[in-house]
PDB file of N, CA, C and O in Angstrom:
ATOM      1  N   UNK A   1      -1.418 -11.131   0.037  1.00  0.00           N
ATOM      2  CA  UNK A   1      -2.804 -11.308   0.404  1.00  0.00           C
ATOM      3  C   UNK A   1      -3.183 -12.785   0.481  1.00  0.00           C
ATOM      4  O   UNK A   1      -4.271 -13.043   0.997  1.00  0.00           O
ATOM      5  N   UNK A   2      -2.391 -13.833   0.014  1.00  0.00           N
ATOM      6  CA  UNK A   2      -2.505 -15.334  -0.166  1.00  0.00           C
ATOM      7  C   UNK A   2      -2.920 -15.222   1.565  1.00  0.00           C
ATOM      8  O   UNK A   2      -2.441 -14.572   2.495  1.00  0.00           O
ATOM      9  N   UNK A   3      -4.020 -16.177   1.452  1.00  0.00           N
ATOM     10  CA  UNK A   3      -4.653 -16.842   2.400  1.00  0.00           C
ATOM     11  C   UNK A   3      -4.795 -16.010   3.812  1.00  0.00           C
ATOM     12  O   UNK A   3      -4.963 -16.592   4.883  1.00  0.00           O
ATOM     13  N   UNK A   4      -4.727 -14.878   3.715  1.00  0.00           N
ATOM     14  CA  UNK A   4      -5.372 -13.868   4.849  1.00  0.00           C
ATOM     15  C   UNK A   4      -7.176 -13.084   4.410  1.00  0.00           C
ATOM     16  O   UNK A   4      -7.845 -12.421   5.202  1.00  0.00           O
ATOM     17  N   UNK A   5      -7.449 -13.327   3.418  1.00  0.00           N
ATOM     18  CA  UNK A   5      -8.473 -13.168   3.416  1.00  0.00           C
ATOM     19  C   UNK A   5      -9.294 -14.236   2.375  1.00  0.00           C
ATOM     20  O   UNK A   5      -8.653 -14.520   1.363  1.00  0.00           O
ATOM     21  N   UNK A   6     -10.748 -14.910   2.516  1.00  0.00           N
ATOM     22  CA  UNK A   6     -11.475 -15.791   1.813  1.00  0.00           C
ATOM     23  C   UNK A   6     -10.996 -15.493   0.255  1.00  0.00           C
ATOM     24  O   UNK A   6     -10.867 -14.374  -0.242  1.00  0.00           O
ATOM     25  N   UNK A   7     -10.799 -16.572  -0.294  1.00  0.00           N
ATOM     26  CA  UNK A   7     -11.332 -17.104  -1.572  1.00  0.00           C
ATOM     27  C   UNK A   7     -12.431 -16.092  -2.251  1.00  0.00           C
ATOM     28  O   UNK A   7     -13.557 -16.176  -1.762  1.00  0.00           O
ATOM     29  N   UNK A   8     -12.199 -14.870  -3.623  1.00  0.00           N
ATOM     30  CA  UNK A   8     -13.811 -14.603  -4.075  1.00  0.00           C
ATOM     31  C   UNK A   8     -13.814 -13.434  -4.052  1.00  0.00           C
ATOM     32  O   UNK A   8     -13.362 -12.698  -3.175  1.00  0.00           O
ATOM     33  N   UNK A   9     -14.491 -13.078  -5.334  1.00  0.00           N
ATOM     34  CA  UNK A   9     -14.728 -11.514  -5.293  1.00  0.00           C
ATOM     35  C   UNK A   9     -15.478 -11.144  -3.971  1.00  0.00           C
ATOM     36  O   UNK A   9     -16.667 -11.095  -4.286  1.00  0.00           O
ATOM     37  N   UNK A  10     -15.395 -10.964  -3.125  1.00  0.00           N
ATOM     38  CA  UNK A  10     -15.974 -10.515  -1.997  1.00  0.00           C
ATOM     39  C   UNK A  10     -15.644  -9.118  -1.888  1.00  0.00           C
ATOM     40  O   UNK A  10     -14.684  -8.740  -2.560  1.00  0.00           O
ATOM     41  N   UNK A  11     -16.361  -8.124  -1.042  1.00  0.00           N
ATOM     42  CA  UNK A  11     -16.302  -6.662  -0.879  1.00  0.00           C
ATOM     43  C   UNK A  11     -14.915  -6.130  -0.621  1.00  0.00           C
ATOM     44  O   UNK A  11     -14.335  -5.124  -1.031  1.00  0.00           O
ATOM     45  N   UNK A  12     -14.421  -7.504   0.504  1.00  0.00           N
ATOM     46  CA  UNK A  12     -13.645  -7.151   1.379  1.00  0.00           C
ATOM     47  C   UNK A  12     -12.097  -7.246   0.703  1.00  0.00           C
ATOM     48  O   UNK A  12     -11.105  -6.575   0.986  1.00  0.00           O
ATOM     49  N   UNK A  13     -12.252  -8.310  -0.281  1.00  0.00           N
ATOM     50  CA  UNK A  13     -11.173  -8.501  -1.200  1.00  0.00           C
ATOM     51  C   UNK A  13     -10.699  -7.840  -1.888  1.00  0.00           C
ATOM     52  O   UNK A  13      -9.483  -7.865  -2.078  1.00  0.00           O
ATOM     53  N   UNK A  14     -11.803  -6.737  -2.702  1.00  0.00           N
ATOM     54  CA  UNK A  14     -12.134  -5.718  -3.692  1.00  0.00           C
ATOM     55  C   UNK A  14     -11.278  -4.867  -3.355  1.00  0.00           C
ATOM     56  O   UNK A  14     -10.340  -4.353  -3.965  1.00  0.00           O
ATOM     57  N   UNK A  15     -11.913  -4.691  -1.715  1.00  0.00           N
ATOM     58  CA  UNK A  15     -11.182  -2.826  -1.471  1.00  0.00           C
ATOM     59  C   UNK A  15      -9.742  -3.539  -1.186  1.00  0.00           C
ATOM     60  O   UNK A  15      -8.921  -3.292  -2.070  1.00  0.00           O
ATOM     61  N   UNK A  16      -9.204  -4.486   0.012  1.00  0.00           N
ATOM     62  CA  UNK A  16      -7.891  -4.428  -0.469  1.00  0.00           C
ATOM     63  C   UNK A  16      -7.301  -5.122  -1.470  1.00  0.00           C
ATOM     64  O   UNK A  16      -6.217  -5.409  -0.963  1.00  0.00           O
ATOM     65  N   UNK A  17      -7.305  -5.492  -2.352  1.00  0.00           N
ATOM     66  CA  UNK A  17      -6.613  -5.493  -3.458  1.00  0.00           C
ATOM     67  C   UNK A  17      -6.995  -3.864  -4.160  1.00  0.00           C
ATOM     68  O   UNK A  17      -6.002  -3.409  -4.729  1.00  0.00           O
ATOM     69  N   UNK A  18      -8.096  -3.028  -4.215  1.00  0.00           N
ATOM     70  CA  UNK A  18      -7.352  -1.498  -4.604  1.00  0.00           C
ATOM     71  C   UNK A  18      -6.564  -0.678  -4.102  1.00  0.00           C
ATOM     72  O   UNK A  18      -5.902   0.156  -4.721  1.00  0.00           O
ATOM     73  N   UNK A  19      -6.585  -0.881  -2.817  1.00  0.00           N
ATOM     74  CA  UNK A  19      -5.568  -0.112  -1.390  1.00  0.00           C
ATOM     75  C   UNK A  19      -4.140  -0.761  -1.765  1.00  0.00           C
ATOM     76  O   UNK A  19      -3.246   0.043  -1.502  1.00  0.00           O
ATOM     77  N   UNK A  20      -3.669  -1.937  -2.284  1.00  0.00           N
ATOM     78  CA  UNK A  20      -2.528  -2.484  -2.421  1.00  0.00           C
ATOM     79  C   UNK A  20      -2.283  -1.759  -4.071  1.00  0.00           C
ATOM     80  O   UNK A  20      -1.649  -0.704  -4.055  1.00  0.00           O
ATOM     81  N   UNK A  21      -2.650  -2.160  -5.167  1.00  0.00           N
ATOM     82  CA  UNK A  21      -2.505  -1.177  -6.035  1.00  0.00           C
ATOM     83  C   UNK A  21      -2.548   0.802  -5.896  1.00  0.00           C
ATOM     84  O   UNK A  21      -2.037   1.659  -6.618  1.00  0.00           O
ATOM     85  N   UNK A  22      -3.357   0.907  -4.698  1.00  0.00           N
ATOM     86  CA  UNK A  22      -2.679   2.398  -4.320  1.00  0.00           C
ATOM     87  C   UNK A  22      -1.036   2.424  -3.846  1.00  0.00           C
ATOM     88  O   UNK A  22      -0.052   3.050  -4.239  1.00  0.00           O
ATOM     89  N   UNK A  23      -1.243   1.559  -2.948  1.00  0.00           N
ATOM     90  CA  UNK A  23       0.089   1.312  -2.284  1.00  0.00           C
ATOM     91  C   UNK A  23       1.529   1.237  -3.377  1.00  0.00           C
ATOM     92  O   UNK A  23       2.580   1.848  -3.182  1.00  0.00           O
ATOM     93  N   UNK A  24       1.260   0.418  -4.418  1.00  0.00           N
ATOM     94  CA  UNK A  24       2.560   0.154  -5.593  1.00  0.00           C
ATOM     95  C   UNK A  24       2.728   1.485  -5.907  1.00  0.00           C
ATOM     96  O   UNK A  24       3.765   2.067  -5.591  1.00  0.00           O
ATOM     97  N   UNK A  25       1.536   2.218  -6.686  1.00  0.00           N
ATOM     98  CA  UNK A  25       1.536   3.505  -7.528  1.00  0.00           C
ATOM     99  C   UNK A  25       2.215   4.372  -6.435  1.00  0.00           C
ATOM    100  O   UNK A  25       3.254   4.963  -6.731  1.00  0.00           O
ATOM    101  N   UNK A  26       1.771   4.467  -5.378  1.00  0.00           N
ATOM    102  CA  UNK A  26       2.759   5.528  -4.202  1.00  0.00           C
ATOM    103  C   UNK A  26       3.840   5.230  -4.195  1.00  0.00           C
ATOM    104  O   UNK A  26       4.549   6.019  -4.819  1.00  0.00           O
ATOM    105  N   UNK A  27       4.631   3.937  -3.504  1.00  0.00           N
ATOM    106  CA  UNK A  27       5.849   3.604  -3.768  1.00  0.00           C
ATOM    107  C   UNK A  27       6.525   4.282  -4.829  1.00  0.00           C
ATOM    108  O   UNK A  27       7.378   5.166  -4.759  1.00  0.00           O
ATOM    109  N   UNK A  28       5.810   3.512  -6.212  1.00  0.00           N
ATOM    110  CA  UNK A  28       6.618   3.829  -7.354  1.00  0.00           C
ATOM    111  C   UNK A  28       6.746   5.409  -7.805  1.00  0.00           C
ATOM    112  O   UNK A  28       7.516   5.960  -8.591  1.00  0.00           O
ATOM    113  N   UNK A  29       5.803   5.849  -7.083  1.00  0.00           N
ATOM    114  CA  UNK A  29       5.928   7.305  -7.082  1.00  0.00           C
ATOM    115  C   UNK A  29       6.983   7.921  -6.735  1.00  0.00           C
ATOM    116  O   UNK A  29       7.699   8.640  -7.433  1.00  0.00           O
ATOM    117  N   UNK A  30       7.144   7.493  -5.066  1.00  0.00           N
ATOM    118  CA  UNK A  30       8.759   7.788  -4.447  1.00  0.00           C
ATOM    119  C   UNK A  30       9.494   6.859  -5.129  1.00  0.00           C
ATOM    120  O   UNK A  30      10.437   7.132  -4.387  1.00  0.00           O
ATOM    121  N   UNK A  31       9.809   6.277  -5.624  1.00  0.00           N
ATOM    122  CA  UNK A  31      11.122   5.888  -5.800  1.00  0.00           C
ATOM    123  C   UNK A  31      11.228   6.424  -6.892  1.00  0.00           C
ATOM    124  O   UNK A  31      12.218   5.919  -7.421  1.00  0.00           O
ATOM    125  N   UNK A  32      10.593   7.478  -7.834  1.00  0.00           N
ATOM    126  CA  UNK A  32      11.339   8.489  -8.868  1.00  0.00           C
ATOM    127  C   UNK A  32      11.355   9.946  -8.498  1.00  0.00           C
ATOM    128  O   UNK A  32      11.436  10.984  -9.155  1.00  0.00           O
ATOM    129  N   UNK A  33      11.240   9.637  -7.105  1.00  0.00           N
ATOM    130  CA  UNK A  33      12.153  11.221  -6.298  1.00  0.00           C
ATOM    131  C   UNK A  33      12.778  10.798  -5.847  1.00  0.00           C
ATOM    132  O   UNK A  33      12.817  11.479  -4.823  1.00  0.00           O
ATOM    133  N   UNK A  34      13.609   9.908  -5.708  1.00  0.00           N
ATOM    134  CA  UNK A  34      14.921   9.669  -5.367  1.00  0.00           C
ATOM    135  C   UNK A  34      15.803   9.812  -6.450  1.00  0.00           C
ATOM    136  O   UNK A  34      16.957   9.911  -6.032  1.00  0.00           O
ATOM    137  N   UNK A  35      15.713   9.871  -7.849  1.00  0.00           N
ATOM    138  CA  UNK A  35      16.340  10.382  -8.755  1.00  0.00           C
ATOM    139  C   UNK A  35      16.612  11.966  -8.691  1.00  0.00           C
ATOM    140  O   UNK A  35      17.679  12.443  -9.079  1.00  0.00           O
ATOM    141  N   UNK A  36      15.569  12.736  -8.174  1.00  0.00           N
ATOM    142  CA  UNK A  36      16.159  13.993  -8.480  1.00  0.00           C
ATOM    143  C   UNK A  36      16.896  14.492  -6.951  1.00  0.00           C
ATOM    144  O   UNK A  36      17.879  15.232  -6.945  1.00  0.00           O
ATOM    145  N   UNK A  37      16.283  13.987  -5.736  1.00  0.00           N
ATOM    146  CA  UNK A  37      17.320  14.344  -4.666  1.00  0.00           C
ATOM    147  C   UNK A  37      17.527  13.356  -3.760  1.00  0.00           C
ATOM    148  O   UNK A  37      17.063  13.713  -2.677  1.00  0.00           O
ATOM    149  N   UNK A  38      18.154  11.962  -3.697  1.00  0.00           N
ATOM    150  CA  UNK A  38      18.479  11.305  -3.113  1.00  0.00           C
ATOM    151  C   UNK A  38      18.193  11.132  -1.587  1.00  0.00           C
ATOM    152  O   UNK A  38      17.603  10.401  -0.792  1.00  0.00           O
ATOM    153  N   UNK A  39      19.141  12.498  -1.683  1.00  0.00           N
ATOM    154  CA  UNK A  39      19.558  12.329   0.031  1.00  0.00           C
ATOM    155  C   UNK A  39      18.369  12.998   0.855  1.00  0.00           C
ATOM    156  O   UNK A  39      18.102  12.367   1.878  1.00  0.00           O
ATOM    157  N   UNK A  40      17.864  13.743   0.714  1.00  0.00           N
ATOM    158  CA  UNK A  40      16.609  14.527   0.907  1.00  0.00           C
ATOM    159  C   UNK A  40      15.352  13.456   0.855  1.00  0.00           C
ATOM    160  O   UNK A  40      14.640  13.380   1.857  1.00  0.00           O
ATOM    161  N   UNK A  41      15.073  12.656  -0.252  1.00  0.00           N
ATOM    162  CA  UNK A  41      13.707  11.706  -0.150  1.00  0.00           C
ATOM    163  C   UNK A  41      14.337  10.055   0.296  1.00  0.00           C
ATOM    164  O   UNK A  41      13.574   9.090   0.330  1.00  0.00           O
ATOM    165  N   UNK A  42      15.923   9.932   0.639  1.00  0.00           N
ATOM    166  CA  UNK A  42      15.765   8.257   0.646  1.00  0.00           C
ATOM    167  C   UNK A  42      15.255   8.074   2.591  1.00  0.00           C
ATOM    168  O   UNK A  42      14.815   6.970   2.911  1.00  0.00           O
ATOM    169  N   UNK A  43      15.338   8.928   3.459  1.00  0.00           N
ATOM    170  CA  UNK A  43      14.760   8.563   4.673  1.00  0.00           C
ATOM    171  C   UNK A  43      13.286   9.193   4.706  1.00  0.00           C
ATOM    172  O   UNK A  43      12.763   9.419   5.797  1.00  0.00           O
ATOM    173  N   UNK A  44      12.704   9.437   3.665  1.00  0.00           N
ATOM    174  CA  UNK A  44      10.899   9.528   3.448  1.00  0.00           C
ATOM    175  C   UNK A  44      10.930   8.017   3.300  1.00  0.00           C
ATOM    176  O   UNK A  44      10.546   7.204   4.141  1.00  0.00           O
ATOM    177  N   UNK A  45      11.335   7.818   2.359  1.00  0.00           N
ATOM    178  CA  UNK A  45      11.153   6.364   0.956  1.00  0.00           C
ATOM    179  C   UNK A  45      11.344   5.339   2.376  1.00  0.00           C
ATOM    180  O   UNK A  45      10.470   4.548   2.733  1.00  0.00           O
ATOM    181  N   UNK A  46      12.396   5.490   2.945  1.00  0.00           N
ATOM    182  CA  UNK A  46      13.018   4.255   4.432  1.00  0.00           C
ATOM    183  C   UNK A  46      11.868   4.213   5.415  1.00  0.00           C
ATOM    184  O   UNK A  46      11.463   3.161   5.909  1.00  0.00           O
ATOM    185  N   UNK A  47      11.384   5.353   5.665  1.00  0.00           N
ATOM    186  CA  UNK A  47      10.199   5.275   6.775  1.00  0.00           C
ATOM    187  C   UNK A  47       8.522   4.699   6.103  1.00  0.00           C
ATOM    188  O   UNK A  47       7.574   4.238   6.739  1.00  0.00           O
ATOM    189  N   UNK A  48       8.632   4.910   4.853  1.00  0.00           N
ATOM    190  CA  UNK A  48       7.452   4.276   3.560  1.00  0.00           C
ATOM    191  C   UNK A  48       7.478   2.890   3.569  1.00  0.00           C
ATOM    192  O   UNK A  48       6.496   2.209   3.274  1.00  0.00           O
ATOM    193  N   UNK A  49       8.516   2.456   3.882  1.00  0.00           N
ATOM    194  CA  UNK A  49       8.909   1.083   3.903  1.00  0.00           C
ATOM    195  C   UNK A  49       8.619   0.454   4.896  1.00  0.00           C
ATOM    196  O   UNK A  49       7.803  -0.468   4.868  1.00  0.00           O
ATOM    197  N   UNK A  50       9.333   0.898   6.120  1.00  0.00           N
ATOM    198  CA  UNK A  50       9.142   0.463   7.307  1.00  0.00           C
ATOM    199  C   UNK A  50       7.370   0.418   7.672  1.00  0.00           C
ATOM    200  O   UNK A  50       6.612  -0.449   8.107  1.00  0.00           O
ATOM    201  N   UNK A  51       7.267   1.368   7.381  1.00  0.00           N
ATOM    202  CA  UNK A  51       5.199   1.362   7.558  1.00  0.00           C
ATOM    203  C   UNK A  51       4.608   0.789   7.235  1.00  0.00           C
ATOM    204  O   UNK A  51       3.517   0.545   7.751  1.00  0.00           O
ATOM    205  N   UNK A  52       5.174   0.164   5.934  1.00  0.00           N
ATOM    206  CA  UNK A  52       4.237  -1.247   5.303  1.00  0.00           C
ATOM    207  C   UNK A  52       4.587  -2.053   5.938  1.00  0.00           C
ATOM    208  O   UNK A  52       3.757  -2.586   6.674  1.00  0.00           O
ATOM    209  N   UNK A  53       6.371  -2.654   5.954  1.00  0.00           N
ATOM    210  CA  UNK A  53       6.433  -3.628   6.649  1.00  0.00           C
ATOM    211  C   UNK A  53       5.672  -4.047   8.050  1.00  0.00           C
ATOM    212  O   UNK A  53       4.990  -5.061   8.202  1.00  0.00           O
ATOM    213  N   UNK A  54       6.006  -2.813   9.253  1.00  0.00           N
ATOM    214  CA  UNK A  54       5.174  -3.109  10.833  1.00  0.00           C
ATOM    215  C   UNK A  54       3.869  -3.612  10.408  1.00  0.00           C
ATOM    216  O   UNK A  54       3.501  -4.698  10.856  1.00  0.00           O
ATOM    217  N   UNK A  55       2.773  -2.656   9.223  1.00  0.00           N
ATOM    218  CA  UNK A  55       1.597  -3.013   9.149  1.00  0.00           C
ATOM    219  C   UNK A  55       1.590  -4.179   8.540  1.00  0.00           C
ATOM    220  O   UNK A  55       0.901  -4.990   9.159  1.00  0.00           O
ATOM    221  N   UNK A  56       1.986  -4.526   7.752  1.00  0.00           N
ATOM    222  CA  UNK A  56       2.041  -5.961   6.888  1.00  0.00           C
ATOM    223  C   UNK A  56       2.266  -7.018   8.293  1.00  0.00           C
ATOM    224  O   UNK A  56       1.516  -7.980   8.460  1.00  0.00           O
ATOM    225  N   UNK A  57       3.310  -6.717   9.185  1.00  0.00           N
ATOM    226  CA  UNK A  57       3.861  -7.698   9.582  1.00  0.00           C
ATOM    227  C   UNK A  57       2.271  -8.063  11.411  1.00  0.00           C
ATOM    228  O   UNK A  57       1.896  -9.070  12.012  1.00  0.00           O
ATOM    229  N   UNK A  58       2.017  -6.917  11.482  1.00  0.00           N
ATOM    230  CA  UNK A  58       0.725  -7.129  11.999  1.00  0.00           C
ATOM    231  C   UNK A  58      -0.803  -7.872  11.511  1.00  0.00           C
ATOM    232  O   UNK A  58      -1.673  -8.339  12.246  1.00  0.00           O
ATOM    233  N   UNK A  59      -0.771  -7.790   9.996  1.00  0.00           N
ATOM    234  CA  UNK A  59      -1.906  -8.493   9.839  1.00  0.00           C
ATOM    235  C   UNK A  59      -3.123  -7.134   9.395  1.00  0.00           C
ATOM    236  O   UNK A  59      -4.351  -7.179   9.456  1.00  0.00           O
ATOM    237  N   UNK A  60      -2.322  -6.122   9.001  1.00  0.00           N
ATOM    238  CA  UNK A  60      -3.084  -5.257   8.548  1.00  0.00           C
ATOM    239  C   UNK A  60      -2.725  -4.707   7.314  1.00  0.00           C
ATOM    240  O   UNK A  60      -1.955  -3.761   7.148  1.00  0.00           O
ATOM    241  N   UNK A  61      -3.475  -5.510   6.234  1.00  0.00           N
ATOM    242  CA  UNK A  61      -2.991  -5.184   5.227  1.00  0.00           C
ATOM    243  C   UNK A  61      -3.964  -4.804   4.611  1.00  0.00           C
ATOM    244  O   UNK A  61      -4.111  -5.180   3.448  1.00  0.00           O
ATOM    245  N   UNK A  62      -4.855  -3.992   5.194  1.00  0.00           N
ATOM    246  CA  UNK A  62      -5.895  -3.104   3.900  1.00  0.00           C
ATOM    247  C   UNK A  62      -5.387  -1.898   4.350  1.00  0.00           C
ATOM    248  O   UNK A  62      -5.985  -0.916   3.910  1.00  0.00           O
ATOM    249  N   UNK A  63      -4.518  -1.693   5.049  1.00  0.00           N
ATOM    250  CA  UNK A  63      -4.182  -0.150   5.839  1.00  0.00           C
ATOM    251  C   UNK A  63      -2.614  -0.144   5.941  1.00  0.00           C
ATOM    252  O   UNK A  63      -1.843  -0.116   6.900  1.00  0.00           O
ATOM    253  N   UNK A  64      -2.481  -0.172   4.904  1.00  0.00           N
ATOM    254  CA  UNK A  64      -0.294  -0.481   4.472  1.00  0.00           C
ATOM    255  C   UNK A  64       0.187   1.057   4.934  1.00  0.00           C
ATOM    256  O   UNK A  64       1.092   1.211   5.754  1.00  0.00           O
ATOM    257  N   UNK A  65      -0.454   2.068   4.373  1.00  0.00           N
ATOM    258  CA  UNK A  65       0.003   3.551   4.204  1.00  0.00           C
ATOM    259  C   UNK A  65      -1.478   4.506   4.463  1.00  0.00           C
ATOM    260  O   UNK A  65      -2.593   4.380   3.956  1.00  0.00           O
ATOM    261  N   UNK A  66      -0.984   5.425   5.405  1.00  0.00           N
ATOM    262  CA  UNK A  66      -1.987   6.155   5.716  1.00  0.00           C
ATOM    263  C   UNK A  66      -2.266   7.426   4.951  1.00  0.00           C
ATOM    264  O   UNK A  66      -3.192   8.207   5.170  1.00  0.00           O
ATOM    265  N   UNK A  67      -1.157   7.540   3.847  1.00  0.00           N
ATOM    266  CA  UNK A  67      -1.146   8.888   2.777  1.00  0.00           C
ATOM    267  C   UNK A  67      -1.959   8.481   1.436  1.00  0.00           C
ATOM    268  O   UNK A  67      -2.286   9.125   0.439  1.00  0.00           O
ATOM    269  N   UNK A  68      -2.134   7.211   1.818  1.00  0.00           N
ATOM    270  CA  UNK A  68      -3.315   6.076   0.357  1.00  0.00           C
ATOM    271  C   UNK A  68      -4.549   6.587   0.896  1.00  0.00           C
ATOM    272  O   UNK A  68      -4.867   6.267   2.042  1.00  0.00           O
ATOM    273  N   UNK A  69      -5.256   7.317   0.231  1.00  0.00           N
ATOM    274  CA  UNK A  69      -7.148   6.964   0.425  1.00  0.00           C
ATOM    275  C   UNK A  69      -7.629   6.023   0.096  1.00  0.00           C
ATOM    276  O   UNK A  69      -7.388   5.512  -0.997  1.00  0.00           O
ATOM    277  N   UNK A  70      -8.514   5.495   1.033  1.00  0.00           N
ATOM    278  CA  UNK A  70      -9.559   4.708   0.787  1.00  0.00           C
ATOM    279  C   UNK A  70     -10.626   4.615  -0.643  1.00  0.00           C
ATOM    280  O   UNK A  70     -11.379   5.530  -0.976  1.00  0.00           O
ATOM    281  N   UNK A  71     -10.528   3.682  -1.160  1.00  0.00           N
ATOM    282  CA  UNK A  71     -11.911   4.093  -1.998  1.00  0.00           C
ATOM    283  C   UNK A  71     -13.061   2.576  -1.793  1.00  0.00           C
ATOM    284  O   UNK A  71     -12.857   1.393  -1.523  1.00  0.00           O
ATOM    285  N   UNK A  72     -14.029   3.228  -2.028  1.00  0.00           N
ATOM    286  CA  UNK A  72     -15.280   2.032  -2.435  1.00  0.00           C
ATOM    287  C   UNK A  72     -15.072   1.367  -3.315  1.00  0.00           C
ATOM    288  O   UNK A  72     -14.958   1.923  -4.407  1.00  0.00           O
ATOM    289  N   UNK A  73     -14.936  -0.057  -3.237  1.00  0.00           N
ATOM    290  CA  UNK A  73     -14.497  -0.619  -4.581  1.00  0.00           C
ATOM    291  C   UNK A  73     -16.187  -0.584  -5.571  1.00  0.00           C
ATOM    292  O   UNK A  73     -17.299  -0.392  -5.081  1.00  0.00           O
ATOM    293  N   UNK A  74     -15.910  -0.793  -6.778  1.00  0.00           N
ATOM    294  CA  UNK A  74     -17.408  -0.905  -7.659  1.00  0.00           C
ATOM    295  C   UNK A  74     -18.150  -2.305  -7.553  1.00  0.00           C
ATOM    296  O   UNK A  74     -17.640  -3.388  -7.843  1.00  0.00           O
ATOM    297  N   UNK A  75     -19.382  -2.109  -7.111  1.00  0.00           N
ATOM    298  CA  UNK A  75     -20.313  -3.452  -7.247  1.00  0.00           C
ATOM    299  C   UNK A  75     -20.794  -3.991  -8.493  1.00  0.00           C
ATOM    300  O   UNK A  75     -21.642  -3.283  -9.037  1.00  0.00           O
ATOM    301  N   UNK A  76     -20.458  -5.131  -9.136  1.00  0.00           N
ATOM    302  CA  UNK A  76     -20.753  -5.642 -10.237  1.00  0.00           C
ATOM    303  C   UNK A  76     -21.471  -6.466 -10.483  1.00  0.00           C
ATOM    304  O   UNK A  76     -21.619  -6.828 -11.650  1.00  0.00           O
TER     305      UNK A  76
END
């Protein structure tokens, strides 16, 4: 997120930095079903990857994974 979006709790900062913490918890989700069937979840887990990367590599990084919901971040 370095230097693609302002400096500052801002709204916009809020929600993605929670969409990126959705994003880890999913990951890390799949990568402990690859313990119980490998071969079956490692081309889910490969195409999970690839989706962040294209989107990352576009410049869209509040929208990494489309299986993450959105949330409102809290106003403080």
């Amino acid at each position: 997120m370095r230097g693609t979006i302002p400096f500052g709790r801002s709204h916009r900062s809020n929600a993605v930095r929670a969409h990126a913490h959705r994003v880890v918890n999913r990951v890390q989700w799949a990568e402990t079903s690859l313990d119980a069937d490998p071969a079956a979840n490692l081309p889910v887990h490969a195409r999970r990857w690839l989706t962040i990367a294209d989107r990352y590599m576009a410049c869209r990084i509040g929208a990494l994974l489309d299986d993450v919901e959105w949330s409102t971040p809290r106003r403080t």
